[in-house]
MDAnalysis code that builds the backbone (N, CA, C; Angstrom):
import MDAnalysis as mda
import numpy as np

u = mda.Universe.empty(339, n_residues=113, atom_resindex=np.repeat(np.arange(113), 3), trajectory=True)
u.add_TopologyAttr("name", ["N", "CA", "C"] * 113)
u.add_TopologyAttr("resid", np.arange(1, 114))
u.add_TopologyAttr("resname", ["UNK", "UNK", "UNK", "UNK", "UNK", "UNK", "UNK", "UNK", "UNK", "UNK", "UNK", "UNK", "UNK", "UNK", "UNK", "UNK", "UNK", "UNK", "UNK", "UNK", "UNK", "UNK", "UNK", "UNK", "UNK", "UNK", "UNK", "UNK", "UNK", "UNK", "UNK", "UNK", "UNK", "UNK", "UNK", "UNK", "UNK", "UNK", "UNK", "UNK", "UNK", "UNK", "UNK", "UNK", "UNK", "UNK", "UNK", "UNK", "UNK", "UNK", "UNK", "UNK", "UNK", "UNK", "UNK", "UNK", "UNK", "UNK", "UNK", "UNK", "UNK", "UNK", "UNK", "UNK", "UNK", "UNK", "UNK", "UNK", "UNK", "UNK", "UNK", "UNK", "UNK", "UNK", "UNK", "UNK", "UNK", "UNK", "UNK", "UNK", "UNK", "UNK", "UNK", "UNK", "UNK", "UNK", "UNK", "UNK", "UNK", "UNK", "UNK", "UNK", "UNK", "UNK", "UNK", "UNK", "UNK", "UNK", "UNK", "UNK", "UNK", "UNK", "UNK", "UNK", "UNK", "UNK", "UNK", "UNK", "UNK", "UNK", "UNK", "UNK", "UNK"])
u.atoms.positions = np.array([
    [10.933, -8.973, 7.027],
    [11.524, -7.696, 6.714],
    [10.782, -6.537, 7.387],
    [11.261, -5.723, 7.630],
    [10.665, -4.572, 7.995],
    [9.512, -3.653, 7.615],
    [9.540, -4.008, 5.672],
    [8.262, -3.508, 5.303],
    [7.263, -3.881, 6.330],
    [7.419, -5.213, 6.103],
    [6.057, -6.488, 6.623],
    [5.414, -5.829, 8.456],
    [6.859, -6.182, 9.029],
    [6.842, -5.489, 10.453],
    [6.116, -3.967, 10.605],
    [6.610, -3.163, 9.758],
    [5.650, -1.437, 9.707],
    [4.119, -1.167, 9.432],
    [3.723, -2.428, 8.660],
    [2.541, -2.198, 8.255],
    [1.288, -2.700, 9.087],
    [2.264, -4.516, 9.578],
    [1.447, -5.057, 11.173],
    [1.159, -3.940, 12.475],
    [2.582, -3.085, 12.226],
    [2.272, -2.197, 13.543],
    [1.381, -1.080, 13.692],
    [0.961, -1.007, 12.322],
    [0.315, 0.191, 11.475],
    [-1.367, -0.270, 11.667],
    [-2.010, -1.383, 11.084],
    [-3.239, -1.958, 10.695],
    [-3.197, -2.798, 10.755],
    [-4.693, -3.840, 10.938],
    [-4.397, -5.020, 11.046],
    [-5.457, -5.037, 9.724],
    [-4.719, -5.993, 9.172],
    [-4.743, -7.354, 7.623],
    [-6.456, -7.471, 7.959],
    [-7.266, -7.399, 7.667],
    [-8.185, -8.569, 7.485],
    [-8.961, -9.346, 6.551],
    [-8.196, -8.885, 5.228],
    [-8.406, -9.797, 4.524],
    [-7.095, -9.689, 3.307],
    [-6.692, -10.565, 2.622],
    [-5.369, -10.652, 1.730],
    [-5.602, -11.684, 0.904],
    [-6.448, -12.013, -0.316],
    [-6.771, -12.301, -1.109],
    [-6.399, -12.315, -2.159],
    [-5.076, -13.048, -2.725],
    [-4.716, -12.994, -3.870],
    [-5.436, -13.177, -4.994],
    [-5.406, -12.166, -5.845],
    [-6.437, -12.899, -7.056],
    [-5.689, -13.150, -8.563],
    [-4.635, -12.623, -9.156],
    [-3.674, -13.460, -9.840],
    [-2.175, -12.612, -9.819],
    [-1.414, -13.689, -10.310],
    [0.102, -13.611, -10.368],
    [0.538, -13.867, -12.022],
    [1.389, -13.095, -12.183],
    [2.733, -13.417, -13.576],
    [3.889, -12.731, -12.824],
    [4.670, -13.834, -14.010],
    [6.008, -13.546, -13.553],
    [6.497, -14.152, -14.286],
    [7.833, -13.535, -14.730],
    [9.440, -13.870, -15.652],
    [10.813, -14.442, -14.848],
    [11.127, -13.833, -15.404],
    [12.851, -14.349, -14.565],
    [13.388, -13.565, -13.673],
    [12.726, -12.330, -13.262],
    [13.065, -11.182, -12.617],
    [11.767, -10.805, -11.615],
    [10.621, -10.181, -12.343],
    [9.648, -9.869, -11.783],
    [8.509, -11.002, -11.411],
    [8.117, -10.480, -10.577],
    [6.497, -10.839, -10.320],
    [5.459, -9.577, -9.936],
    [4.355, -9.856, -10.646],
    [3.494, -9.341, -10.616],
    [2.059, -9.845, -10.198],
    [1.681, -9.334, -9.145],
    [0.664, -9.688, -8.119],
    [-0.637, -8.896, -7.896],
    [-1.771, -9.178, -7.874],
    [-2.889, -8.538, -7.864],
    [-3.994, -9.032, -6.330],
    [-4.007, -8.079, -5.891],
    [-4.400, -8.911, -4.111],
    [-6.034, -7.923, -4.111],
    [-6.599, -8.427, -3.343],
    [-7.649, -8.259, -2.863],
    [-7.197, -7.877, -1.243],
    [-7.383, -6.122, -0.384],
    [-6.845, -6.767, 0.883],
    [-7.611, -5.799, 1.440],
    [-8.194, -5.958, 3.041],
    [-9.131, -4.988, 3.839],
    [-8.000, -4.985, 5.138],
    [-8.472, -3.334, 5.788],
    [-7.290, -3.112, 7.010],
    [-8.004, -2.529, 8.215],
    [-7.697, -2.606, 9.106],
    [-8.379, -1.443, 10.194],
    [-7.061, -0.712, 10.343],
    [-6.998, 0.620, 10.578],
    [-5.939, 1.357, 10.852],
    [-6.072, 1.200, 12.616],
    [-5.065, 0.819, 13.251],
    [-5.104, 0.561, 14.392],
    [-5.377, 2.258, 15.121],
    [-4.742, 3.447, 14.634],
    [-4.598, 4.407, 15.474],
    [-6.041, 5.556, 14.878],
    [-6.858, 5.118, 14.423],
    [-8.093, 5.288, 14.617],
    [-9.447, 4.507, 14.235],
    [-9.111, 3.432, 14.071],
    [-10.366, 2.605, 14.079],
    [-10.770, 2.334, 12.844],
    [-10.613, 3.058, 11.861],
    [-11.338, 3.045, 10.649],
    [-10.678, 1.800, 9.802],
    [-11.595, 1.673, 8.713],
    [-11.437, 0.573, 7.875],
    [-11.368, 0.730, 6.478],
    [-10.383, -0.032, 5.728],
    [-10.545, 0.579, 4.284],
    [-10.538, -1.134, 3.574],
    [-11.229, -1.157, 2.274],
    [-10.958, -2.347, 1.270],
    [-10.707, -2.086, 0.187],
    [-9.699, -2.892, -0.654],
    [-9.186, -2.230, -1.946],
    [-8.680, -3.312, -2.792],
    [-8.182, -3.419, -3.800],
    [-7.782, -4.069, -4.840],
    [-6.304, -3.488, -4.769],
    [-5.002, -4.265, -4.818],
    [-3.744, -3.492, -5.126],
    [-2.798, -4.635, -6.339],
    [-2.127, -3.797, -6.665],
    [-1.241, -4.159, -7.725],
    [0.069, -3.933, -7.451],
    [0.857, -4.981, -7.066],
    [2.228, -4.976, -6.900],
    [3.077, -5.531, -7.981],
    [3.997, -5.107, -8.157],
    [4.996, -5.187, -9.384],
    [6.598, -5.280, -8.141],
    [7.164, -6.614, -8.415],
    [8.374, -6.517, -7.428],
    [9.607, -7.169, -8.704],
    [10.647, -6.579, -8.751],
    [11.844, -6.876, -9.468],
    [12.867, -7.549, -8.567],
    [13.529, -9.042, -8.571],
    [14.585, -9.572, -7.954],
    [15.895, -9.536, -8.754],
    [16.898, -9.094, -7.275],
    [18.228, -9.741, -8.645],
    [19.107, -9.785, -7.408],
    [20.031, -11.576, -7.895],
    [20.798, -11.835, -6.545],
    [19.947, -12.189, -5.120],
    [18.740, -12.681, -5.590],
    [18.047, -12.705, -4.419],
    [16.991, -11.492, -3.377],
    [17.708, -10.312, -3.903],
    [17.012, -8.928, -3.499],
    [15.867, -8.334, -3.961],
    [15.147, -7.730, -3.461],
    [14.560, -6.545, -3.961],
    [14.882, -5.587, -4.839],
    [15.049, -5.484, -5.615],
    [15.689, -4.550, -6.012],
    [14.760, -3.037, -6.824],
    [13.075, -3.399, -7.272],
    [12.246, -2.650, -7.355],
    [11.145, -2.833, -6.981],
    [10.611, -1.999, -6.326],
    [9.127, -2.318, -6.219],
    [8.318, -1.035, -6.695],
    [6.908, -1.189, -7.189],
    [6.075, -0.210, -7.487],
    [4.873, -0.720, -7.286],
    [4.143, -0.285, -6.605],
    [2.205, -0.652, -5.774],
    [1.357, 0.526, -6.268],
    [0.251, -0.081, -6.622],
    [-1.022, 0.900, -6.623],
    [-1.757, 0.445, -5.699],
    [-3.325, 1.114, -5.379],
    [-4.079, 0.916, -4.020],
    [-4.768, 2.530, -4.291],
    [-6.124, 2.154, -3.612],
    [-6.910, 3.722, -3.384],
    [-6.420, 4.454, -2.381],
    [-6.101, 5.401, -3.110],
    [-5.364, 6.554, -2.124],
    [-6.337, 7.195, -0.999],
    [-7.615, 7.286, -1.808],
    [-8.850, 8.190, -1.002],
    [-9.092, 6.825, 0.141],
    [-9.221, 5.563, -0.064],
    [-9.912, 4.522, 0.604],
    [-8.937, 4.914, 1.855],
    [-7.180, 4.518, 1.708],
    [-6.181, 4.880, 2.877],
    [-6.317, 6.053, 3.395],
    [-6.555, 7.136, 2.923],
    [-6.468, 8.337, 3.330],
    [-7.422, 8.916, 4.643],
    [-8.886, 8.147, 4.148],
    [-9.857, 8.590, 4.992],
    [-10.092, 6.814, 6.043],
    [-8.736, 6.163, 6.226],
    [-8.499, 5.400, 7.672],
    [-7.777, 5.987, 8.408],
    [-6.759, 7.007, 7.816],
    [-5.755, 7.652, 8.473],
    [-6.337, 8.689, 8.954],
    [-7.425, 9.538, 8.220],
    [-7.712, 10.872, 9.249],
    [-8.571, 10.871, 10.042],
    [-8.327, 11.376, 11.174],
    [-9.044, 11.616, 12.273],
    [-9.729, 12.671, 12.289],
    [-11.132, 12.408, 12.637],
    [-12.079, 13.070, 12.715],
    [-12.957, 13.667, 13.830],
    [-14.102, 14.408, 13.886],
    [-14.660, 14.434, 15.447],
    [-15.764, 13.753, 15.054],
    [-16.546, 12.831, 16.021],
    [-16.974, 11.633, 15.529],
    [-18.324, 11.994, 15.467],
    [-18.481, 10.991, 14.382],
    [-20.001, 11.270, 13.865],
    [-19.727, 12.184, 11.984],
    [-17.873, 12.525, 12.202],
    [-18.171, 13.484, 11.175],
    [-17.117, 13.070, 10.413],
    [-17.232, 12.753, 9.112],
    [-16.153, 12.855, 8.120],
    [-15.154, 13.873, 7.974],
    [-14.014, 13.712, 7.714],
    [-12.626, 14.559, 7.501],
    [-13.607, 15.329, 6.298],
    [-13.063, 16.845, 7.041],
    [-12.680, 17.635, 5.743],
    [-11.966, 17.663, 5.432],
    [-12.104, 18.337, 3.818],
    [-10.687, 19.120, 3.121],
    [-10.709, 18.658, 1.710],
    [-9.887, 19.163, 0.941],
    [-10.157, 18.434, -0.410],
    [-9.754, 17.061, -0.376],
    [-10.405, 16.243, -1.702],
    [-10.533, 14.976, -1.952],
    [-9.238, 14.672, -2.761],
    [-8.235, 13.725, -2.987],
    [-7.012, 13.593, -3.562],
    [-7.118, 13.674, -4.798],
    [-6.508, 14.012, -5.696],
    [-6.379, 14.059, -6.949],
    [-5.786, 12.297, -7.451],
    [-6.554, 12.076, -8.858],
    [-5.698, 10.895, -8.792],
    [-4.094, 11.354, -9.438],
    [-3.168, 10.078, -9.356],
    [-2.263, 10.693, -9.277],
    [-1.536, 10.640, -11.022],
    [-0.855, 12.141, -11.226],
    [-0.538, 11.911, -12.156],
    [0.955, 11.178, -12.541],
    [1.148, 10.726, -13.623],
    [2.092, 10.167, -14.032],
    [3.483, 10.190, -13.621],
    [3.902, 11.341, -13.642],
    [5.122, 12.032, -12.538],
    [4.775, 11.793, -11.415],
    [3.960, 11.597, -11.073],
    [3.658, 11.125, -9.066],
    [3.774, 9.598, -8.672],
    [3.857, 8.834, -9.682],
    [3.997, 7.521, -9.671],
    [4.878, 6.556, -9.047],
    [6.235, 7.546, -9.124],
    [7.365, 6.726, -8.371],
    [7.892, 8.313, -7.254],
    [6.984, 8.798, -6.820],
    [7.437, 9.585, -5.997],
    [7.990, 9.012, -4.395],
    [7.687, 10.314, -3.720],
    [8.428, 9.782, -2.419],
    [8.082, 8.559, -1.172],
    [6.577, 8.595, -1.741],
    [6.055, 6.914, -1.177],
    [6.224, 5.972, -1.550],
    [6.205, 6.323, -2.717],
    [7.063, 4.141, -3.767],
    [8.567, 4.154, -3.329],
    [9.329, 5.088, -2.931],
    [10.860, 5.320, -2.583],
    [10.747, 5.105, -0.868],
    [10.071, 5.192, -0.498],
    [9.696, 5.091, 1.025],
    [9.511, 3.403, 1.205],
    [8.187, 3.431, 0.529],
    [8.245, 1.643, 0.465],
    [9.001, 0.716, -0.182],
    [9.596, 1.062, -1.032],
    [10.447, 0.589, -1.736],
    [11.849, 0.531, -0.662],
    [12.619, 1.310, 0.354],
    [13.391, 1.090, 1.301],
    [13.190, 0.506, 2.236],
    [11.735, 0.177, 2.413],
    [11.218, -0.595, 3.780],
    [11.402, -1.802, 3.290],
    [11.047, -2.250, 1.700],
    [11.129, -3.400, 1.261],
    [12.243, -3.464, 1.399],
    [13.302, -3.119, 0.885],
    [14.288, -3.478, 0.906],
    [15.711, -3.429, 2.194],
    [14.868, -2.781, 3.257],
    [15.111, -2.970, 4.866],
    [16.682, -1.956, 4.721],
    [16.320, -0.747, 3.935],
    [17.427, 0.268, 4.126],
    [16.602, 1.434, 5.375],
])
């Protein structure tokens, strides 16, 4: 799927470590261990994430992920070297920010709209 494809083109994987799974008749719920290099500046992040995916008919039909926002954030910014990104540090996120426009973003990649 395309999620999968955006994220290879994005960073490379180097580590994906499942560490446990549940699941019902619908969902699964997944807990990974995973490290990345961001290809378009070098940097590296490691994190713990929590995926929650809903099927029906075979589809996708929800997804919702956590992951350190600050860990991704500071692979993505570019810096002048030698020097850490300024600027403020992310807030964690509140409750209303949860299914905002990045879980709806990934959530269409998952589901290859």
């Amino acid at each position: 799927p395309r999620f999968f494809k955006d994220i290879g083109s994005n960073v490379e994987v180097t580590e994906f470590t499942p560490i446990s799974f549940t699941s019902n008749e619908t969902d699964v719920i997944a807990t990974v261990r995973w490290a990345h290099t961001v290809n378009a500046t070098g940097k590296s992040a490691a994190m713990h994430m929590q995926h929650w995916w809903r099927f029906a008919d075979g589809k996708i039909v929800f997804f919702r992920g956590s992951e350190d926002n600050r860990a991704v954030g500071r692979g993505l910014l570019v810096a002048e070297p030698g020097r850490e990104p300024e600027g403020p540090r992310p807030s964690p996120p509140r409750r209303s920010q949860t299914a905002g426009p990045r879980c709806r973003r990934l959530k269409q990649a998952a589901l290859g709209e």
